[in-house]
C-alpha positions as a printed NumPy array, in Angstrom:
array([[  1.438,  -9.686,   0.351],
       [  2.288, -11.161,  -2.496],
       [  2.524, -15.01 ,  -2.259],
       [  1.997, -17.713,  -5.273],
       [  5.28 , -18.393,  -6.687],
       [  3.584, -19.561,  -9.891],
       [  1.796, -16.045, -10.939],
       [  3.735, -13.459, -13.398],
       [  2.943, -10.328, -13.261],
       [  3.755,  -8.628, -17.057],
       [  3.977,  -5.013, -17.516],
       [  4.387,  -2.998, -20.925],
       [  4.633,   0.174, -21.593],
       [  4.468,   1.107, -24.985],
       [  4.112,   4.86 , -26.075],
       [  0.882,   5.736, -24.408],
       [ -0.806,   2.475, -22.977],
       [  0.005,   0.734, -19.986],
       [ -0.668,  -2.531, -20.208],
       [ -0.894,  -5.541, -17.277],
       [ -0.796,  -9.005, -18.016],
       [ -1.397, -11.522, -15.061],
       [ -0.423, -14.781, -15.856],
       [ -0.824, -18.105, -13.4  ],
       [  1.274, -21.547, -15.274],
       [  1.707, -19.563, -18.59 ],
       [ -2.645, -19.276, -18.593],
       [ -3.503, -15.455, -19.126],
       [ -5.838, -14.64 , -16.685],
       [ -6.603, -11.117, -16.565],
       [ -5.265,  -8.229, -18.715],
       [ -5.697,  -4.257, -17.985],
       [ -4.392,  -1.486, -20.196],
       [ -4.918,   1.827, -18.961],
       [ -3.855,   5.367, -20.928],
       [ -0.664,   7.273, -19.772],
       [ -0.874,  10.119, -22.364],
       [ -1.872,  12.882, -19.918],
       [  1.056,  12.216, -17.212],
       [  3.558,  11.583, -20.447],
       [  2.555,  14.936, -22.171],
       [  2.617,  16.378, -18.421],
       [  6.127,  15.216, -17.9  ],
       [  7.998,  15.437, -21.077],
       [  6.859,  19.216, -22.369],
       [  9.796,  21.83 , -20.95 ],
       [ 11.983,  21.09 , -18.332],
       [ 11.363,  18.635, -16.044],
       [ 10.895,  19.298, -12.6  ],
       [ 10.204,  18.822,  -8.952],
       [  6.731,  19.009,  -9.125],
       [  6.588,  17.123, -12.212],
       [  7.806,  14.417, -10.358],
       [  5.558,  14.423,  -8.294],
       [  2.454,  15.091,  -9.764],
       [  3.293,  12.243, -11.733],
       [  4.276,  10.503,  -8.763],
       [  0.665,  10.952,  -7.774],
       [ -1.082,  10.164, -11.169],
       [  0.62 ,   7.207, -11.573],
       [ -0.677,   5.772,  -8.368],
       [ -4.096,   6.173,  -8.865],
       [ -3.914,   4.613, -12.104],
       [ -2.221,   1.586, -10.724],
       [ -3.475,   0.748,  -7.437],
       [ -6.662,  -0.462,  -8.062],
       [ -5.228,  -2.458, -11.114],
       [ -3.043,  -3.875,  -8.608],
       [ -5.232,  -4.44 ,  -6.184],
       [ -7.591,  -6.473,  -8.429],
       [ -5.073,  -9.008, -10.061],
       [ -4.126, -12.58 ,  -8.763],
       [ -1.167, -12.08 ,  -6.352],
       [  2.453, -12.34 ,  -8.178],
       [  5.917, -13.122,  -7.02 ],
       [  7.39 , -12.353, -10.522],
       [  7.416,  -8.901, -12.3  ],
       [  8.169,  -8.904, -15.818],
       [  8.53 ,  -5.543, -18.233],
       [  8.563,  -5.342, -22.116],
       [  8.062,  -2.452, -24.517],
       [ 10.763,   0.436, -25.341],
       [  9.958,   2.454, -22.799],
       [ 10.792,  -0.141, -20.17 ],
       [ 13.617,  -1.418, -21.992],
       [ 15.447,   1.763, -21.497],
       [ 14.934,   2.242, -18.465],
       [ 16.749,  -1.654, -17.925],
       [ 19.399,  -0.138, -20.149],
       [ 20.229,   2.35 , -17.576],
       [ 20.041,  -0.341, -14.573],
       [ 21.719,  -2.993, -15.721],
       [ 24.581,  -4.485, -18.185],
       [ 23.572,  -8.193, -17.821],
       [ 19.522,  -7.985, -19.374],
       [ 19.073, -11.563, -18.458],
       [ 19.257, -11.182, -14.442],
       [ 16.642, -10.16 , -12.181],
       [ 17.19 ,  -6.254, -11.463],
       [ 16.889,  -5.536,  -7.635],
       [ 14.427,  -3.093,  -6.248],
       [ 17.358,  -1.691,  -5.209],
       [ 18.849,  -0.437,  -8.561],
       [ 15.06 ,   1.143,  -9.429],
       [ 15.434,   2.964,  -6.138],
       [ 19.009,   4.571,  -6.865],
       [ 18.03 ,   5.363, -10.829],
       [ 14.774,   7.011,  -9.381],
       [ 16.711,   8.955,  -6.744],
       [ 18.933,  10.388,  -9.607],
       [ 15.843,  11.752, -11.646],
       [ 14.239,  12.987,  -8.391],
       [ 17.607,  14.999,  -8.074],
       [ 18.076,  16.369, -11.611],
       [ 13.987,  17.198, -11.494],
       [ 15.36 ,  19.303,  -8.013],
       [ 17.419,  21.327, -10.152],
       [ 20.96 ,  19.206,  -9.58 ],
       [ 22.908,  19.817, -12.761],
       [ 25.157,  16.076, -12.133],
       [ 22.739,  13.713, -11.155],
       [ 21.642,  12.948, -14.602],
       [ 24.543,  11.96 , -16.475],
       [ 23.021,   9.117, -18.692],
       [ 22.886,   8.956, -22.285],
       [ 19.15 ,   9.217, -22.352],
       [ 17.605,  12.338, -21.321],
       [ 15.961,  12.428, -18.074],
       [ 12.473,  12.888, -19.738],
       [ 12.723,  10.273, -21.78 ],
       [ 12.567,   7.632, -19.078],
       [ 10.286,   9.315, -16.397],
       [  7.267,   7.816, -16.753],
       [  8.459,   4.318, -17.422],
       [ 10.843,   4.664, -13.978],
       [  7.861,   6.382, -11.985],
       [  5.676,   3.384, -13.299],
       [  8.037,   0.731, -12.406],
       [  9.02 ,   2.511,  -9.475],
       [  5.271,   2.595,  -8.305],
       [  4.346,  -0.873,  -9.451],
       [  7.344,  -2.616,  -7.547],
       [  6.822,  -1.159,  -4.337],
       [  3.091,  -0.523,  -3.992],
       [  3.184,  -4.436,  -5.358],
       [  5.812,  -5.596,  -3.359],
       [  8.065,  -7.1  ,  -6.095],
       [ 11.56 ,  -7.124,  -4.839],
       [ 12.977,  -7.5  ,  -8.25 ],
       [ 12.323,  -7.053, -11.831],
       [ 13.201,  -8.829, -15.4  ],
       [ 13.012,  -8.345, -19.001],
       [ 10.479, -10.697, -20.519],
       [ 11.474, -13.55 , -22.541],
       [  9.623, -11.632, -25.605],
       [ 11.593,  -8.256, -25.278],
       [ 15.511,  -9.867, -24.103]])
């Protein structure tokens, strides 16, 4: 359970490295970067599909659990990098509020769809593949984390 209002959480993901950032008062305490290449190359060669997804799904996990389990806890999530960024482009016209857990959840449920073979539940102007691994990562990291919402950091708004 996540419980020290004064911890931030950053995330980044910028082409192949995932990188954490735990902050406590603006101090940086611990940092973690970790290499996504294998799930990105996975995910974005041909069509993507159900057990893409979810092998992804899967991948992603392992990388971030123990990550997560090992930082201070957080009750702020921040995200920064392009890959993120689009991602926030898709779930939200106002960049400077907090996006709800909620809105991750619906945008997820859309690619989980398309990836099922449904022809309309990908109507966004970035391609589906595009944005999978940034949405499974945030996706992962906000619920296995318990973050109820998520912003843009000051550096990428």
């Amino acid at each position: 359970p996540l419980t020290d209002e004064g911890n931030i959480l950053r995330m980044r993901l910028q082409g192949d490295v995932l990188v954490f950032i735990a902050s406590a008062r603006g101090e940086t305490d611990q940092n973690f970067e970790a290499s996504v290449s294998r799930i990105k190359n996975a995910i974005e060669h041909g069509n993507l599909t159900e057990i893409k997804v979810e092998r992804a799904i899967a991948e992603v996990e392992d990388l971030i659990m123990p990550i997560i389990r090992g930082l201070p806890a957080s009750k702020r999530l921040e995200i920064d990098g392009t890959e993120f960024v689009k991602v926030t482009h898709l779930l939200s016209g106002n960049h400077a509020a907090a996006i709800p857990i909620e809105s991750v959840e619906s945008l997820f449920n859309d690619l989980a769809n398309y990836a099922s073979g449904s022809p309309v539940a990908w109507r966004k102007h970035v391609p589906a593949t595009q944005v999978a691994l940034s949405l499974i990562v945030l996706r992962e990291v906000m619920h296995h984390g318990g973050f109820k919402t998520v912003s843009l950091s000051r550096q990428a708004a």
